[in-house]
C-alpha positions in Angstrom: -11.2 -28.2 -15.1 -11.2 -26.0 -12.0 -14.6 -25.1 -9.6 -13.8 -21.6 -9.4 -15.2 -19.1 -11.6 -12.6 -17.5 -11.1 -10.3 -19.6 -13.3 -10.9 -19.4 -16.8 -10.1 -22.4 -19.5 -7.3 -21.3 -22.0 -6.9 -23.0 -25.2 -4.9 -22.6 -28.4 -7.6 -20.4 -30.3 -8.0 -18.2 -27.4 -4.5 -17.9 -25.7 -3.2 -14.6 -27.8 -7.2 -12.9 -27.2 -7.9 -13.7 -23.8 -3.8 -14.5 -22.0 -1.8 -12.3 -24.0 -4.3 -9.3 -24.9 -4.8 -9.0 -21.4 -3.5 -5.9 -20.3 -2.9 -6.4 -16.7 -1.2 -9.6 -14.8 -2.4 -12.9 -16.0 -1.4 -16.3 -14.9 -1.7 -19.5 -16.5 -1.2 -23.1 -15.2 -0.2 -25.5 -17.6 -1.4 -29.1 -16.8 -2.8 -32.5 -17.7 -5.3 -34.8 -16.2 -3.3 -37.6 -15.7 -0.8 -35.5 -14.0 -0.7 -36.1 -9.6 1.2 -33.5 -9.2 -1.0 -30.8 -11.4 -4.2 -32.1 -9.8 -2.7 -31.7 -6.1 -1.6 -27.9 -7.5 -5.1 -27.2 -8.9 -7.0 -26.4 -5.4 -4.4 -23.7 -4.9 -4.5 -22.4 -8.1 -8.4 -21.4 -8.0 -7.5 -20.3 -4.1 -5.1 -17.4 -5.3 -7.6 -17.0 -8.1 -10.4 -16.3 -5.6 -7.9 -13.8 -3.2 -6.6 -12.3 -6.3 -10.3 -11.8 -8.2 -9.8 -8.6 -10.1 -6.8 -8.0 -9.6 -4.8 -11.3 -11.7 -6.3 -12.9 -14.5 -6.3 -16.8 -13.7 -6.3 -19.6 -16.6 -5.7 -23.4 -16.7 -4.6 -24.9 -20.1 -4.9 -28.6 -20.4 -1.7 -29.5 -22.7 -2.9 -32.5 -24.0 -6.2 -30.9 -26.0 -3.9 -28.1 -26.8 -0.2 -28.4 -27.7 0.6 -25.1 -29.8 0.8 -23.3 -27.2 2.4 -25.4 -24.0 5.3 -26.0 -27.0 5.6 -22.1 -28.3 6.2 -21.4 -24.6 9.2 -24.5 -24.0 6.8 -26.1 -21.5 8.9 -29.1 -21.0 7.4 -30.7 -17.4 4.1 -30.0 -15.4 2.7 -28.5 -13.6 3.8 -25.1 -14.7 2.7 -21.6 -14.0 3.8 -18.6 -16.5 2.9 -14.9 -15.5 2.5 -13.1 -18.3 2.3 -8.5 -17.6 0.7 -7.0 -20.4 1.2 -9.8 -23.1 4.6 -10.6 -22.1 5.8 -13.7 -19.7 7.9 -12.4 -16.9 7.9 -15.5 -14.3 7.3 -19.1 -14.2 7.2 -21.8 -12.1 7.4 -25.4 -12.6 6.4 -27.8 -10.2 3.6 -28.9 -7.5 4.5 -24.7 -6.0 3.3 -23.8 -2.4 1.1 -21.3 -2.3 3.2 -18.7 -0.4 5.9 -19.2 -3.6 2.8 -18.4 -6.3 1.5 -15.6 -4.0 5.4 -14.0 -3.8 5.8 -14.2 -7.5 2.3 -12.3 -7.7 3.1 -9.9 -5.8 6.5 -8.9 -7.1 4.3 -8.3 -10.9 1.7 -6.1 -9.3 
């Protein structure tokens, strides 16, 4: 799991309270342990969540302790990153992303 505490744990039980009830933009990065290119993502992930504190809503979802949602939501490879803007996904990314590519897509929801 991630350092920041900025970067929240999302799980099946919590994903439509905490991801999808949140009114503003929320990002979640779907990922596994065993994955090299999700663990090389995860520093910038709790990076953008620190510059973005307040202002994005950060979560990490490990797919293998919870597969209802990763499978609702089509995630077919990972690392990947769905914004979600009031309850509703309007981006993704899949892939080990630059941060300049997660920031643009941030900034284009707020």
């Amino acid at each position: 799991m991630a350092n920041s505490k900025n970067v929240h744990e999302a799980t099946d039980t919590n994903f439509n309270t905490d991801v999808t009830g949140n009114p503003g933009l929320t990002m979640v990065d779907f990922w596994a342990e065993w994955c090299g290119p999700c663990r090389m993502l995860g520093p910038t992930i709790e990076g953008v969540a620190d510059e973005y504190a307040g202002k994005v809503k950060v979560f990490k979802m490990n797919v293998d302790h919870n597969q209802e949602t990763p499978t609702k939501f089509h995630i077919r490879g990972i690392p990947t990153v769905i914004f979600f803007k009031n309850g509703q996904a309007v981006d993704q990314l899949v892939g080990n992303q630059p941060k300049d590519v997660i920031v643009q897509t941030i900034q284009k929801h707020l």
